[in-house]
C-alpha positions as CSV (number, residue, x, y, z in Angstrom):
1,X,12.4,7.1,7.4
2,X,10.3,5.0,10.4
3,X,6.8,5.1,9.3
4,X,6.8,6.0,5.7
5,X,4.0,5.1,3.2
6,X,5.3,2.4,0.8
7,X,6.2,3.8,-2.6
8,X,7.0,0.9,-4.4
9,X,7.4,-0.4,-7.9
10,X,4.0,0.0,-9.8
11,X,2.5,-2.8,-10.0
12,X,1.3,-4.6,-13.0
13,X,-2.1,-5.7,-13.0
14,X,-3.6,-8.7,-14.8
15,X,-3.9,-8.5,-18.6
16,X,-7.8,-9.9,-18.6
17,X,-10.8,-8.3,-18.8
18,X,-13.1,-8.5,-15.7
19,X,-15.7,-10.9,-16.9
20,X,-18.5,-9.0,-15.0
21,X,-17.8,-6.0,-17.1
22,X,-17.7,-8.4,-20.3
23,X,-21.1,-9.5,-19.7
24,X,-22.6,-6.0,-19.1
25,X,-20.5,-3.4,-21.4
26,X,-21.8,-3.6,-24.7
27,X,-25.2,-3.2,-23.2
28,X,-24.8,-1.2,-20.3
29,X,-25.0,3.0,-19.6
30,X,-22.0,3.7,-18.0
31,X,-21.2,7.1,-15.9
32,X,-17.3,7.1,-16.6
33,X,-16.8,10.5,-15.1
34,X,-16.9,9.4,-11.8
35,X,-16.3,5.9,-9.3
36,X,-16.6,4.8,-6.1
37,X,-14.3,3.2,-3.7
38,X,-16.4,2.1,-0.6
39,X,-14.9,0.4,2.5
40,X,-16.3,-2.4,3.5
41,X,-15.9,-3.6,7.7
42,X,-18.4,-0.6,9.0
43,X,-20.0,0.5,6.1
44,X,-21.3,-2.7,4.3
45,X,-20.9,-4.9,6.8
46,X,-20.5,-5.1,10.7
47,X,-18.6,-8.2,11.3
48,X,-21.2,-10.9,10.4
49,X,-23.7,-8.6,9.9
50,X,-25.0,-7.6,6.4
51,X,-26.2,-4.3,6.5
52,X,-29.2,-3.4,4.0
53,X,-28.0,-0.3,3.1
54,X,-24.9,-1.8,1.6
55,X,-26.7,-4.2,-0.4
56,X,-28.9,-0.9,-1.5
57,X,-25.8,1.0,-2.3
58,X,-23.9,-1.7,-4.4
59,X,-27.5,-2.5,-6.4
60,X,-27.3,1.5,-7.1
61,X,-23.9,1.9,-8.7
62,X,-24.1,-1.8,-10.0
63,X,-27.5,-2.3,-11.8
64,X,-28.1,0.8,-14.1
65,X,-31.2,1.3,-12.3
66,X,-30.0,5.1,-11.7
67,X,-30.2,8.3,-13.3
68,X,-27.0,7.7,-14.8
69,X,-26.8,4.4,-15.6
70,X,-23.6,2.0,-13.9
71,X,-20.4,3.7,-11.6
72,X,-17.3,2.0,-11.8
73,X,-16.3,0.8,-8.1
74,X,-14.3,-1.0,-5.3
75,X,-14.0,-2.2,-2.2
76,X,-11.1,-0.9,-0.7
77,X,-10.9,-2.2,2.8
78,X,-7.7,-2.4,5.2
79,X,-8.9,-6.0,5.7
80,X,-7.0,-9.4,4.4
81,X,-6.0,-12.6,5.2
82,X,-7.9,-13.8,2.9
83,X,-7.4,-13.9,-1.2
84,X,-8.9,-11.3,-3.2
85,X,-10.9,-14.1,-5.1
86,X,-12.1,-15.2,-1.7
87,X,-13.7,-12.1,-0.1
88,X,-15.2,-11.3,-3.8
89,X,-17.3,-14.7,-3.9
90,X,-18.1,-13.5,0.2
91,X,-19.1,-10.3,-0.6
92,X,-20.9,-11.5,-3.9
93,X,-22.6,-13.5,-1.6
94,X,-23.6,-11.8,1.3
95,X,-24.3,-8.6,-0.8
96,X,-26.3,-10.2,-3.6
97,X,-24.3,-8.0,-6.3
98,X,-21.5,-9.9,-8.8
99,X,-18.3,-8.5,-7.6
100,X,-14.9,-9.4,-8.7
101,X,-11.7,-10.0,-8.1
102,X,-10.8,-7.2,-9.6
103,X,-12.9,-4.5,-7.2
104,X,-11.5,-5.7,-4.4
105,X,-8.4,-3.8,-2.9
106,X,-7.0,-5.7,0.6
107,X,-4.3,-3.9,2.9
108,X,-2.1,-6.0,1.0
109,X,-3.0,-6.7,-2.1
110,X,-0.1,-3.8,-3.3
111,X,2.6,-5.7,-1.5
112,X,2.1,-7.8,-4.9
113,X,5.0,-5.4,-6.1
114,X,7.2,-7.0,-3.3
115,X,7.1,-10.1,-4.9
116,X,9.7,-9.6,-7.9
117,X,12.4,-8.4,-5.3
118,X,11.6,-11.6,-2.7
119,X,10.3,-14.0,-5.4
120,X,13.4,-16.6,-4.3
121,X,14.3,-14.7,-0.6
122,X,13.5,-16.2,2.3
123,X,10.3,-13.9,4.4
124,X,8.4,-14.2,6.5
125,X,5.0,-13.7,6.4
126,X,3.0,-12.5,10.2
127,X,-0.6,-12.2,10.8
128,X,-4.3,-14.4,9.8
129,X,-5.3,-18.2,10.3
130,X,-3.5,-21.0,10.2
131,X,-1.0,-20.7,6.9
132,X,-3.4,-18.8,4.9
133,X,-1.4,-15.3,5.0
134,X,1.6,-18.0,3.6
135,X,-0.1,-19.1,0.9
136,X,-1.4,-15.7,0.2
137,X,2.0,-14.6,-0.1
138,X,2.6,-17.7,-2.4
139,X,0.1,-16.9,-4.8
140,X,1.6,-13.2,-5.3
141,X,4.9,-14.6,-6.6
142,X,6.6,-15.1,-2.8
143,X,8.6,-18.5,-3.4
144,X,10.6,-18.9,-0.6
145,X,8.0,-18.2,2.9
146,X,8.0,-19.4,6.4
147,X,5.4,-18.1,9.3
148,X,6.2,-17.5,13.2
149,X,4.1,-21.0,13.4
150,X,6.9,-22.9,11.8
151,X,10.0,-21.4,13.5
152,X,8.2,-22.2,17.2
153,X,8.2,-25.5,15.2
154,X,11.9,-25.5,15.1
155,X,12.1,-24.8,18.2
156,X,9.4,-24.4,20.6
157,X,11.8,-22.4,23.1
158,X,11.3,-19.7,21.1
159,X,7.7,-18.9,22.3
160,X,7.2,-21.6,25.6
161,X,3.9,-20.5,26.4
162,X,2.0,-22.0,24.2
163,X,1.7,-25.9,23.4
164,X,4.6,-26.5,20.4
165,X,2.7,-26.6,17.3
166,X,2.6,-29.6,15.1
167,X,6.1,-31.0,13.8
168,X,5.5,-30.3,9.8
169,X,5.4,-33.8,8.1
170,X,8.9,-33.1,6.6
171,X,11.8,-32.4,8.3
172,X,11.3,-28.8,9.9
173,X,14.0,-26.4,8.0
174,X,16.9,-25.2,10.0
175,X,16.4,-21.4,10.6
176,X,19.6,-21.2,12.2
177,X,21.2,-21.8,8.6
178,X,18.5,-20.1,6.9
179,X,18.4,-16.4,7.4
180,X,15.3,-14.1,6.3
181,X,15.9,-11.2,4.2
182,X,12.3,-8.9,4.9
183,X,9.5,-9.6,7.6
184,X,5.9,-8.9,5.9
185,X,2.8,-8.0,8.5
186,X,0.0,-9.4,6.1
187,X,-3.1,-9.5,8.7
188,X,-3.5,-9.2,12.0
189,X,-1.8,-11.2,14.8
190,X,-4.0,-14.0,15.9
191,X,-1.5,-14.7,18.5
192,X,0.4,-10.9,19.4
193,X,2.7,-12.3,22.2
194,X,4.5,-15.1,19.5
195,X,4.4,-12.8,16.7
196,X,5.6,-10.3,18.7
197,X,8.6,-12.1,19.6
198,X,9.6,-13.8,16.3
199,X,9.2,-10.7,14.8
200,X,11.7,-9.1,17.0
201,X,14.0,-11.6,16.7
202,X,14.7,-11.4,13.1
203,X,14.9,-7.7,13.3
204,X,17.3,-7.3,15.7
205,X,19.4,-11.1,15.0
206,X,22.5,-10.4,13.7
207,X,21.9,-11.2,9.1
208,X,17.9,-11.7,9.6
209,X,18.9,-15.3,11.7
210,X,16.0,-16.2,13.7
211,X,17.7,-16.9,17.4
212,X,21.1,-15.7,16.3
213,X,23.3,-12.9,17.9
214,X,22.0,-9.3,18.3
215,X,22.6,-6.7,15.5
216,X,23.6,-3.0,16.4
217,X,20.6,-2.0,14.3
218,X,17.6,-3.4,12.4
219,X,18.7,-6.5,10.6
220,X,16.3,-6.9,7.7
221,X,12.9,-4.8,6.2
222,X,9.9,-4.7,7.3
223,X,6.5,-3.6,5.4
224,X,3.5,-3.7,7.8
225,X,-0.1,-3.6,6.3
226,X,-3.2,-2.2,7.7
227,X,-2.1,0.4,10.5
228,X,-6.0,0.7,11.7
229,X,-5.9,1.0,15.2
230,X,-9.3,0.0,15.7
231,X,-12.0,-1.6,13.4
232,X,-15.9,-2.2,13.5
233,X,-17.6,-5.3,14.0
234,X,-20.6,-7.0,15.5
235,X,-19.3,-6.4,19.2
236,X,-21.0,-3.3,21.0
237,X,-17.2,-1.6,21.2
238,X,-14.6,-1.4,18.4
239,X,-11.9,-4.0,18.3
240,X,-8.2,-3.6,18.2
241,X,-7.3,-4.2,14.6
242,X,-2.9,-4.9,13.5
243,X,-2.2,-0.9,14.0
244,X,-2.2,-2.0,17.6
245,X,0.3,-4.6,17.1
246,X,1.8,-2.0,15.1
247,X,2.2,0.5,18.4
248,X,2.9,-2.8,20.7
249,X,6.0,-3.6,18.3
250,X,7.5,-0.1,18.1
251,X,7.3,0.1,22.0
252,X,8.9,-3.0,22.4
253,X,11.8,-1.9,19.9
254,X,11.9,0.9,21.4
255,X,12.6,-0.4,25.1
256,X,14.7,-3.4,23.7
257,X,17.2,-1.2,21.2
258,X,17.3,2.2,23.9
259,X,15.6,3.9,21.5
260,X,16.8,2.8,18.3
261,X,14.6,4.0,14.6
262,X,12.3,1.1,13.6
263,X,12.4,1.3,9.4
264,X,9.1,0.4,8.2
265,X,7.1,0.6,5.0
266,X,2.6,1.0,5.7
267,X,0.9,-0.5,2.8
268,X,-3.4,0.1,3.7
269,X,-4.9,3.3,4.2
270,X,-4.0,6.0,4.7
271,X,-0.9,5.4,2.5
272,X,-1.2,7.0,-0.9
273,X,0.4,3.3,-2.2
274,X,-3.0,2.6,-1.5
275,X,-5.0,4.8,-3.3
276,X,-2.7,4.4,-6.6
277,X,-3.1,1.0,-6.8
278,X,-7.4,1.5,-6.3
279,X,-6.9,4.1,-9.2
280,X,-5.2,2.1,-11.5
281,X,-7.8,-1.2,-10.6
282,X,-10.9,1.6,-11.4
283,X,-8.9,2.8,-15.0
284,X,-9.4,-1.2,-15.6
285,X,-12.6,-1.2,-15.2
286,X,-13.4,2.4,-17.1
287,X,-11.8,0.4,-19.5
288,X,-13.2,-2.4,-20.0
289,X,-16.7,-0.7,-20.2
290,X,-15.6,1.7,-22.7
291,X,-12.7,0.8,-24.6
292,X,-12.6,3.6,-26.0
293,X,-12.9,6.0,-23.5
294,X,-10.6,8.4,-23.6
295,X,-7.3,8.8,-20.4
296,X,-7.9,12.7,-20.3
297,X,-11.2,11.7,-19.9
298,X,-10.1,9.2,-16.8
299,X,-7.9,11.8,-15.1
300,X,-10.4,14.0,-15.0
301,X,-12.7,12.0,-13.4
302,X,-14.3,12.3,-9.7
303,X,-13.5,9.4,-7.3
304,X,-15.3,9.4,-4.1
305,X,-14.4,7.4,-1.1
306,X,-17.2,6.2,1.6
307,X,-15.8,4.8,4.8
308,X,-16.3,5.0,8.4
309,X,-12.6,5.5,10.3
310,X,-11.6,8.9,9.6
311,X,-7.9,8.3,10.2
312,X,-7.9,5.8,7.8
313,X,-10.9,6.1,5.2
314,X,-11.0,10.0,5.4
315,X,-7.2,10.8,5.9
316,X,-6.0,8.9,2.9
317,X,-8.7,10.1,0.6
318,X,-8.3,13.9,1.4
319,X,-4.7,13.4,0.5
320,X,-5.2,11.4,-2.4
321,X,-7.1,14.3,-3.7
322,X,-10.7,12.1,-3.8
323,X,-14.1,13.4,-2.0
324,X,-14.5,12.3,1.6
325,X,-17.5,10.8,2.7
326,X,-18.0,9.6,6.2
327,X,-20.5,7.3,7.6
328,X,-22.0,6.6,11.1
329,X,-22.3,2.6,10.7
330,X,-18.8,1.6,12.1
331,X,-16.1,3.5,14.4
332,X,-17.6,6.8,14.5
333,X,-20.9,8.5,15.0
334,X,-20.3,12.5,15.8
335,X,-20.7,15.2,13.6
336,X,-17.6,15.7,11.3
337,X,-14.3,14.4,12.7
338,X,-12.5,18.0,13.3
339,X,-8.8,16.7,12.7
340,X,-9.8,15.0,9.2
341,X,-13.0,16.0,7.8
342,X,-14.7,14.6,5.6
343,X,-17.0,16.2,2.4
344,X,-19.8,15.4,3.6
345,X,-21.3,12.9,6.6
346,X,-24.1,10.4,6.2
347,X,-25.5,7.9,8.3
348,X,-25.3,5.0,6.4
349,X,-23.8,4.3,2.8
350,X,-26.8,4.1,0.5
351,X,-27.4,7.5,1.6
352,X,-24.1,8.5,0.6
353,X,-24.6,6.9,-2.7
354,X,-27.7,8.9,-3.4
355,X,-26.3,12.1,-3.0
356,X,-22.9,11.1,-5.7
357,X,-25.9,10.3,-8.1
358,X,-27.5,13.4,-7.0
359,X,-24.3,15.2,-7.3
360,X,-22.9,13.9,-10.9
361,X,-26.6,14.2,-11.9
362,X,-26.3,17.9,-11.4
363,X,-23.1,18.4,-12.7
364,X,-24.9,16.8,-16.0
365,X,-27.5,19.2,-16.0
366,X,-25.5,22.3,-15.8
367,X,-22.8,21.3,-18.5
């Protein structure tokens, strides 16, 4: 079915405690019947712009300073490219609150699951700077990984309107004798016309073949992450984010096949894939706090989400069955969006903070 969420094996997550919960658990108040998941481009930050308010709101679920002590979180953004290592030590950075590894959630940090099905299959891997999507992919458990980069390297007649990129220092492999078994959208295109075209090659070549003979249908899998059409940053207009090469790649199969079903799998919000793998991250962390805590306990816990894009943020936490809450710091700045509204609308995230404090502190009272 073109289009549908990715529903996956689960995956398993790492066997370690978070170190940053190590530190802080035996001393540390925890509030276990509730936790956060915040987006980050448009709530905490604006493209290179650190927003206070994000740095307020972290310091409130993070330090204990509250009425009810620390809130599990994570960052669960439709952003990547980069390792989930990396945009922690960013964030930690930029934020001034220790955030790990572990509270970060990318569009494709569930296509980890992928990996025991391709972990010796040739893919390839679209989308962010240079190789770093590749070695991404690598570090999940992807062995066997080539890029659009490298087959224009093979043969630059396969996107002539750009300079050939740089012959690899060992012999470029074959792709003719090499076919690709699943195409993987990681990040967004940093060059939409070449990945565009590669991408449409192995779908429609004849046993995934880059360059070979036309199938009759779609030749090999596809998972796409991130279908955000837009996205925040420091520019005075919103951006066009990979959900727009997303619409550009369905058009062009569209027009290339006469109308032929493009199979897909969405990883990112909205997808509920999404959302189970944030939940299963945030039972960690309970976890590790409290060890003894209880999984009725967990199940019956509050989760709210805080973003900005309610198409994304909103939609996929109203189906995941989380509290909504919109802010006005990235793609939208009305009321309440009418076709997915949210709980409750706030004009910046440290706002919405206070009033899940405010909220769980009132539930505490009444009990």
């Amino acid at each position: 079915m073109a289009g549908r969420a990715a529903l996956g094996p689960r995956l398993p997550l790492p066997a370690c405690r978070s170190r940053l919960l190590q530190t802080h658990a035996a001393s540390a108040r925890w509030h276990l019947d509730a936790a956060v998941a915040l987006d980050i481009d448009g709530v905490l930050v604006r493209g290179a712009q650190t927003l206070d308010e994000g740095r307020r709101a972290l310091r409130m679920l993070s330090d204990g300073s509250s009425a009810l002590g620390r809130i599990p979180f994570v960052l669960l953004t439709n952003g990547g490219g980069v390792s989930e290592a990396a945009k922690a030590a960013d964030l930690s950075r930029r934020l001034g609150v220790p955030i790990s590894p572990r509270q970060v959630v990318l569009a494709h940090s569930p296509m980890q699951a992928l990996a025991a099905r391709y972990a010796a299959r040739h893919v390839l891997v679209v989308g962010g700077a240079g190789r770093r999507c590749a070695e991404i992919a690598r570090a999940y458990g992807f062995g066997n990984v080539s890029t659009p980069d490298d087959v224009v390297a093979w043969r630059p007649a396969a996107w002539p309107f750009m300079a050939p990129p740089p012959a690899p220092p060992a012999r470029p492999r074959d792709y003719a004798a090499d076919p690709f078994h699943a195409v993987l959208v990681f990040h967004d295109s940093f060059d939409f016309g070449r990945d565009l075209q590669i991408v449409t090659d192995v779908l429609r070549a004849r046993g995934g073949v880059a360059g070979g003979a036309p199938a009759s249908r779609q030749s090999v899998p596809l998972y796409m992450s991130n279908a955000d059409l837009i996205f925040a940053n420091d520019f005075a207009q919103p951006r066009l984010g990979q959900g727009a090469f997303h619409v550009c790649l369905r058009a062009m199969w569209a027009a290339l096949t006469a109308g032929a079903p493009l199979e897909y799998t969405c990883f990112g919000k909205p997808f509920r894939v999404q959302y189970d793998f944030a939940e299963r991250l945030l039972d960690r962390l309970a976890l590790d706090a409290a060890p003894a805590a209880a999984p009725a306990r967990l199940r019956a816990r509050r989760i709210y989400a805080i973003g900005d894009n309610p198409a994304a943020d909103i939609a996929g936490a109203n189906g995941a069955g989380w509290t909504s809450l919109l802010v006005r710091t990235g793609v939208f700045s009305g009321a309440n969006d009418p076709t997915h509204p949210a709980a409750a609308v706030f004009d910046h995230v440290a706002d919405a903070v206070e009033w899940i404090i405010a909220s769980e502190r009132a539930r505490q009272e009444a009990a």
